[in-house]
GUZALUM-319884 format. One record per residue (C-alpha): residue number from 1; y, x, z; residue in one letter. Coordinates in steps of 0.02 Angstrom, whole numbers, padded with zeros to 5 digits. Example, Ala and Ser with C-alpha at 12.3 -4.5 7.8 and 13.67 -1.06 7.14 Angstrom:
REM residues 2
(1, (-00225, 00615, 00390), "A")
(2, (-00053, 00684, 00357), "S")
END
This chain:
REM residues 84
(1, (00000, 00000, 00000), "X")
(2, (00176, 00062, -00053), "X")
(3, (00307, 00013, 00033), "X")
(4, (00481, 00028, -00062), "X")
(5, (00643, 00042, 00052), "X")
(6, (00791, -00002, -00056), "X")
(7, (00962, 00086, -00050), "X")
(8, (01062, 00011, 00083), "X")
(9, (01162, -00124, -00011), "X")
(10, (01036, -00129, -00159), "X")
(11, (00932, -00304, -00158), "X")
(12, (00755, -00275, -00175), "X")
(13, (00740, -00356, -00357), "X")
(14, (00820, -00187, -00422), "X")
(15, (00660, -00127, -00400), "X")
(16, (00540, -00230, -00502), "X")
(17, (00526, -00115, -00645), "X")
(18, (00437, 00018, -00510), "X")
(19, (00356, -00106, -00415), "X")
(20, (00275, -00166, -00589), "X")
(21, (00217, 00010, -00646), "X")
(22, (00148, 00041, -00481), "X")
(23, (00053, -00114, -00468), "X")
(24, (-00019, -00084, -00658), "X")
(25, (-00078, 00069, -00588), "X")
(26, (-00170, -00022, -00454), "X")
(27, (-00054, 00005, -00314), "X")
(28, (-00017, -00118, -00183), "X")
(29, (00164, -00151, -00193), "X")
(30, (00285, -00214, -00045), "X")
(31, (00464, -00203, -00081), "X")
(32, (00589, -00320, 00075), "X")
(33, (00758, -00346, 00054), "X")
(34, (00826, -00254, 00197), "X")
(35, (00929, -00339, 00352), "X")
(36, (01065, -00431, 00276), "X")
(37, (01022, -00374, 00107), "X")
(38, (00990, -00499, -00065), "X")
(39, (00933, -00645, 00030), "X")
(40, (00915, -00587, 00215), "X")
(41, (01008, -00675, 00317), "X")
(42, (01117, -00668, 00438), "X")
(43, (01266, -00565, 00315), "X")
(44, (01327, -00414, 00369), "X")
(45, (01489, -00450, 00461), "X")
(46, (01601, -00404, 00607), "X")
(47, (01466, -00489, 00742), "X")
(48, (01318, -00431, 00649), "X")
(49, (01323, -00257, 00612), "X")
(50, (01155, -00177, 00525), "X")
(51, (01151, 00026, 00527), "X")
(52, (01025, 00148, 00508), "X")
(53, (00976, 00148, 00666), "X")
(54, (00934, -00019, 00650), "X")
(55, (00830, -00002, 00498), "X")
(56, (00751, 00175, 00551), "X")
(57, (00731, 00131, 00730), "X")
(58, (00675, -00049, 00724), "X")
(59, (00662, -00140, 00554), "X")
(60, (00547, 00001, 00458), "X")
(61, (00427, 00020, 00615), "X")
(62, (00410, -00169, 00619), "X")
(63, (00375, -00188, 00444), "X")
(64, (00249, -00048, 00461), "X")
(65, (00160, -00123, 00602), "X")
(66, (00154, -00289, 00505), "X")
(67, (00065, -00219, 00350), "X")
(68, (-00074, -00116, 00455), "X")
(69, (-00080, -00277, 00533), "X")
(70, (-00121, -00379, 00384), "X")
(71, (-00201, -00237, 00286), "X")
(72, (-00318, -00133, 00411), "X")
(73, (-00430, -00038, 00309), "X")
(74, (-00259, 00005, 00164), "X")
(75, (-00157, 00162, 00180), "X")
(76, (00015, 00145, 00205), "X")
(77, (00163, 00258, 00098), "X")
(78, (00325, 00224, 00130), "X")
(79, (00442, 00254, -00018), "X")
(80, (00646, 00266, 00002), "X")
(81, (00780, 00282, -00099), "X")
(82, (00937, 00338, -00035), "X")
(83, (00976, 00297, 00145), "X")
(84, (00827, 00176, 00112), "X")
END
């Protein structure tokens, strides 16, 4: 399983030309929208404020946890682009 961390600010649909290749290539594709990203909700804003700690320190070991949850026996490979 790959996981693909956008670029902060980038919504995750950017990445469907990877995502595609690396699924025809028989990889196991996950690719979120980060926190307040695309369609996440709630919207970055002067009450909600998402940094990297949040995404390094919470958000990606959450998500990680989530798909060795739901997928066992599948390696895991986190992929990031940018601050992603």
């Amino acid at each position: 399983m790959a996981i693909v961390l956008p670029a902060m600010g980038t919504r995750a649909g950017f990445y469907a030309p990877l995502a595609e290749e690396l699924a025809r290539r028989g990889v196991a594709v996950l690719v979120p929208e980060l926190p307040g990203t695309g369609a996440s909700l709630p919207r970055p804003s002067r009450r909600v404020d998402y940094g990297y700690r949040d995404l390094a320190g919470t958000y990606l070991p959450a998500l990680v946890e989530s798909v060795r949850h739901d997928y066992p026996a599948t390696p895991v490979a986190v992929i990031g682009h940018s601050l992603g």
